[in-house]
SERO-4910 file (N, C-alpha, C, O; in steps of 0.05 Angstrom, whole numbers):
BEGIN
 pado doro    nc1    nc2    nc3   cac1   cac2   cac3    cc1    cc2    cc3    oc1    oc2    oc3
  Unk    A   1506  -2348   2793   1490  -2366   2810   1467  -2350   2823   1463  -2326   2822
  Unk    A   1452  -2371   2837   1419  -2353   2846   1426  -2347   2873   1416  -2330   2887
  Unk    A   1445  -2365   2881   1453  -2358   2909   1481  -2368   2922   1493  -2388   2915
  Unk    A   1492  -2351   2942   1517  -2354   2945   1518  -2360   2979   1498  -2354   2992
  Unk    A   1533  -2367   2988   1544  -2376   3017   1554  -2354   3027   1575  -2350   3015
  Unk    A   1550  -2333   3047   1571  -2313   3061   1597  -2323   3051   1604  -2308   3033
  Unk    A   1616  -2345   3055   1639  -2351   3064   1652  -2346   3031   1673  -2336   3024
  Unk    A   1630  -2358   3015   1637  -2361   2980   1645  -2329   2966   1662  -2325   2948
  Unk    A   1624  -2306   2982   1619  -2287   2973   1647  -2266   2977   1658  -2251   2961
  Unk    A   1654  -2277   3014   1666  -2266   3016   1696  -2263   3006   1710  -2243   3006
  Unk    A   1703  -2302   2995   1724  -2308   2986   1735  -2309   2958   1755  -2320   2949
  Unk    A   1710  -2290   2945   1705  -2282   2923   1700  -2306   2899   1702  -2304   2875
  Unk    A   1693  -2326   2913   1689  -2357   2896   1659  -2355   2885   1652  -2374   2871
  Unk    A   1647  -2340   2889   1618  -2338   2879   1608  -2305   2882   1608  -2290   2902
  Unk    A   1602  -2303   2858   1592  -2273   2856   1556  -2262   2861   1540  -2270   2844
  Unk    A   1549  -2251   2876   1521  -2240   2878   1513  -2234   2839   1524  -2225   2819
  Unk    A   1487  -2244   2846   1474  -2247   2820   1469  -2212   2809   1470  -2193   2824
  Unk    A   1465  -2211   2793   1467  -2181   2781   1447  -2175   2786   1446  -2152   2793
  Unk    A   1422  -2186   2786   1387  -2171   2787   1386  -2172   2812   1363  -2177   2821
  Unk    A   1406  -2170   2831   1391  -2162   2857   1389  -2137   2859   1402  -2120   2847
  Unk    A   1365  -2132   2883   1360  -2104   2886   1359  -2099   2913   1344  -2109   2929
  Unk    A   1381  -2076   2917   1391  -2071   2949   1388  -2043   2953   1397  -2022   2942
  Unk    A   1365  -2052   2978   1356  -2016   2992   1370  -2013   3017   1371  -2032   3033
  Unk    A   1383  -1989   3023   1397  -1988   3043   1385  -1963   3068   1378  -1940   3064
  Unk    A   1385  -1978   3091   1377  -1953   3120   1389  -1945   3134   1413  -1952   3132
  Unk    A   1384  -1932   3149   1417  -1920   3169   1394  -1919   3195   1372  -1909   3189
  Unk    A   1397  -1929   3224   1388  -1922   3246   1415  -1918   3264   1437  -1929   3263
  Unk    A   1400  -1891   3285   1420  -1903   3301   1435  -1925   3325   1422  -1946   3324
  Unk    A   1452  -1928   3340   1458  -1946   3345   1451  -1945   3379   1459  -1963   3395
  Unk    A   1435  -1926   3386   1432  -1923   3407   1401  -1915   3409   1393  -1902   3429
  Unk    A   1384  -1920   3389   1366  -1915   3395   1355  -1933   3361   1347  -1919   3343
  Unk    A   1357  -1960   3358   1349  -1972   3327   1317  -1966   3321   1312  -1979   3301
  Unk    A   1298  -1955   3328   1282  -1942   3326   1281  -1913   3313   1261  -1901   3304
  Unk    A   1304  -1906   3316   1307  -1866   3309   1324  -1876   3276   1347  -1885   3274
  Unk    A   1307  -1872   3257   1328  -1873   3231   1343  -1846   3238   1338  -1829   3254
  Unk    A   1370  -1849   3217   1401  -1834   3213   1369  -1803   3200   1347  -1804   3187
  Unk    A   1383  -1784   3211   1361  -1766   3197   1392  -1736   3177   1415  -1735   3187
  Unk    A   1388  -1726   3163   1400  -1709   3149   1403  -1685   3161   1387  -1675   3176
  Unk    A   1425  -1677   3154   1435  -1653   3166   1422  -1631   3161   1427  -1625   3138
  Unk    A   1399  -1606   3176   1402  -1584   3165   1366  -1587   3161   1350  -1572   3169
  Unk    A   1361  -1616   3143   1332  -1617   3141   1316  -1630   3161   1295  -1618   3168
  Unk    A   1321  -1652   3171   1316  -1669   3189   1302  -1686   3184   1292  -1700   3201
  Unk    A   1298  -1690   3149   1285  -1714   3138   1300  -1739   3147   1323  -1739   3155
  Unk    A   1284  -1762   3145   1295  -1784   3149   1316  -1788   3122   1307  -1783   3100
  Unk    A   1346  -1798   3126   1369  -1793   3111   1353  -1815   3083   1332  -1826   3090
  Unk    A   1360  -1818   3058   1357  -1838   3041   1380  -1843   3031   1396  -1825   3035
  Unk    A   1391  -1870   3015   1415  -1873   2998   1408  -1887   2980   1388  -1900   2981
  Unk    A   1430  -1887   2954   1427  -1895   2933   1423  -1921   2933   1430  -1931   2954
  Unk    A   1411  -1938   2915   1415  -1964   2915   1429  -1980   2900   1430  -1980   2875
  Unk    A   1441  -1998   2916   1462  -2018   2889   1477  -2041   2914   1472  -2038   2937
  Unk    A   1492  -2060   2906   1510  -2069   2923   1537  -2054   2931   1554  -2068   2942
  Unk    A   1542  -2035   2927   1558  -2021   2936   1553  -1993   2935   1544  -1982   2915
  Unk    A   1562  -1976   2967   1552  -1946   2958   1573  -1932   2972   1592  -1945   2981
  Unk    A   1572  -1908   2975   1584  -1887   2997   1567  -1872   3005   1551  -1861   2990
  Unk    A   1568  -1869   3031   1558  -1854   3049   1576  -1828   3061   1598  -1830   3072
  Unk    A   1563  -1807   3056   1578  -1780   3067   1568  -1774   3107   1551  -1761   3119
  Unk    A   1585  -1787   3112   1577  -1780   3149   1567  -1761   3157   1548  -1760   3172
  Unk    A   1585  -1734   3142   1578  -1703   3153   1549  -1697   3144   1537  -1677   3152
  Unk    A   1539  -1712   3129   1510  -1702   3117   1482  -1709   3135   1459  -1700   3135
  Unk    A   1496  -1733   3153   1473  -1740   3171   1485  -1722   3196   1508  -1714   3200
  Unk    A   1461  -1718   3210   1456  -1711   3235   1458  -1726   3260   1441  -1729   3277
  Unk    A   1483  -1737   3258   1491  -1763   3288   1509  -1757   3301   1522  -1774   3313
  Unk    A   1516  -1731   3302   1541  -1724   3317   1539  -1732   3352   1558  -1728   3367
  Unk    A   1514  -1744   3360   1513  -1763   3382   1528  -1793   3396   1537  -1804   3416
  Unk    A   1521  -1794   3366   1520  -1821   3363   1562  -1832   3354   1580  -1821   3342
  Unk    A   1559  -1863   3370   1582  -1860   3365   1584  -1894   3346   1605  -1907   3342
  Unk    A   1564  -1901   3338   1553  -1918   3325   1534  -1909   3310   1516  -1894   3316
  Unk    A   1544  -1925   3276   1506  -1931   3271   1507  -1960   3256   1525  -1975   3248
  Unk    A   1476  -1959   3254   1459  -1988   3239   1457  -1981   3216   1444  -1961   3208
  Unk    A   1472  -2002   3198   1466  -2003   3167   1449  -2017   3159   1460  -2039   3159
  Unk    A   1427  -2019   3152   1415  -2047   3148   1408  -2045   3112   1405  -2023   3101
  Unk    A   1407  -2069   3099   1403  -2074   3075   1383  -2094   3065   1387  -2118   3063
  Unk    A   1365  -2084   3059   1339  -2105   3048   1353  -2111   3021   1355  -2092   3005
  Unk    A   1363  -2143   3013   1363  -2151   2995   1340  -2165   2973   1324  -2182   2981
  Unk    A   1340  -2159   2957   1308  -2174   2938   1313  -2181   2919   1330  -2168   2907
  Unk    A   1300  -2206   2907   1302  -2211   2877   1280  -2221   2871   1274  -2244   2877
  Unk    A   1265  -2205   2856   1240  -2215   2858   1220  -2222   2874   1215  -2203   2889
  Unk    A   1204  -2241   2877   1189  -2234   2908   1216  -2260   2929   1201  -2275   2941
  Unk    A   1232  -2264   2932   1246  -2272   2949   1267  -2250   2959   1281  -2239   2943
  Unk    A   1270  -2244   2991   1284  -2222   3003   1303  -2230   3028   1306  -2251   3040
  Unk    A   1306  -2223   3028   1330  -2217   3054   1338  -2195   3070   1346  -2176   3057
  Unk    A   1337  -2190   3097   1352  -2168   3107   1370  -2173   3127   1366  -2190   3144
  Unk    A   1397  -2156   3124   1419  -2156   3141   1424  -2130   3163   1414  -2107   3159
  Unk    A   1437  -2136   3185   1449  -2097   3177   1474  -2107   3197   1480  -2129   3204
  Unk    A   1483  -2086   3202   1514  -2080   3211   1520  -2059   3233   1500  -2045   3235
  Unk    A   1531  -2055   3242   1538  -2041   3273   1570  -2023   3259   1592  -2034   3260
  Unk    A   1568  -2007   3254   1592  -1992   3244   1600  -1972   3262   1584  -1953   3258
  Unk    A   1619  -1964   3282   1629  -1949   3284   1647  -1921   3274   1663  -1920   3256
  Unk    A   1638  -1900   3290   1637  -1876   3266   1677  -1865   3268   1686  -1845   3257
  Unk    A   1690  -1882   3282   1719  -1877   3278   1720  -1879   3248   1733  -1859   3240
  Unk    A   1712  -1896   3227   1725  -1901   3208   1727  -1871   3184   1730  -1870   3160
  Unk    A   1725  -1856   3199   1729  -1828   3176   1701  -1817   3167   1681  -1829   3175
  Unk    A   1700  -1798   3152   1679  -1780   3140   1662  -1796   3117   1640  -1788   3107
  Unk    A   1675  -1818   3111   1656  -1823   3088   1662  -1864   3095   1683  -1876   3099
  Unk    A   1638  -1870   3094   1636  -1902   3097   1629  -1916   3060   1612  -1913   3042
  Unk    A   1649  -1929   3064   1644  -1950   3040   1629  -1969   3051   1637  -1981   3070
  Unk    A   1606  -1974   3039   1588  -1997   3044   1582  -2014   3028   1568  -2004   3011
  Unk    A   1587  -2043   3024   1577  -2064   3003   1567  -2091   3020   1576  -2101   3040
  Unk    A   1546  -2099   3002   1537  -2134   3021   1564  -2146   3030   1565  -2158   3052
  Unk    A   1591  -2143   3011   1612  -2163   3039   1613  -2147   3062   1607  -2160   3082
  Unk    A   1618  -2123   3066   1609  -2108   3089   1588  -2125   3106   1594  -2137   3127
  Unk    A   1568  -2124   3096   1547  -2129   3118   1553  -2166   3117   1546  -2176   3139
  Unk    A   1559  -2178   3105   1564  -2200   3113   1597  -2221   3124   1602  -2245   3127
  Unk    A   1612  -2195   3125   1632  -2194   3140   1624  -2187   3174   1637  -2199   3192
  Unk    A   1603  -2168   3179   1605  -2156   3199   1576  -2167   3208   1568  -2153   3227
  Unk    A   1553  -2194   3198   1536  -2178   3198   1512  -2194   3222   1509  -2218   3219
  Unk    A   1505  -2188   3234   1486  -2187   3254   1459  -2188   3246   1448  -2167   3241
  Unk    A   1441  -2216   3243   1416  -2222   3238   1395  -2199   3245   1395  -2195   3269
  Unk    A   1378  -2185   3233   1361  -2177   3234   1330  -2182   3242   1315  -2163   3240
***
């Protein structure tokens, strides 16, 4: 389908269309202005793109921070979307991230 309902997506009754194209950001949560920056270089962090990724925590530079902002520009074509998410950094060293993620958790942009 071209488009799915949060509730559909999440209940796995309707699947995200395969040609979407999902860019993912990291800010932090105490300052959504300061992108997530990398350990060591201090470039602004980048990640792979797809509907589902992993993120290595120890690689960013947020040992401040006890939150961060995921946000996800979804696109298909020239029609887009963006979400993001408020994640707390208890959840271990490495974050699984996918659109039910951000639309389980997710906070209008």
């Amino acid at each position: 389908p071209d488009a799915c309902l949060s509730e559909a997506l999440i209940a796995g009754t309707c699947t995200a269309d395969a040609n979407l194209d999902v860019a993912w950001m990291c800010a932090r949560a105490s300052d959504r202005h300061r992108a997530c920056r990398s350990r060591g270089t201090g470039a602004i962090a980048t990640f792979e793109s797809g509907t589902v990724i992993s993120v290595d925590i120890s690689a960013l530079d947020v040992d401040d921070e006890a939150e961060l902002v995921f946000s996800a520009l979804i696109s298909k074509g020239a029609r887009f979307a963006e979400t993001s998410v408020v994640l707390p950094l208890l959840q271990g060293p490495v974050l699984d991230l996918s659109i039910a993620t951000l639309f389980n958790n997710a906070e209008r942009a």
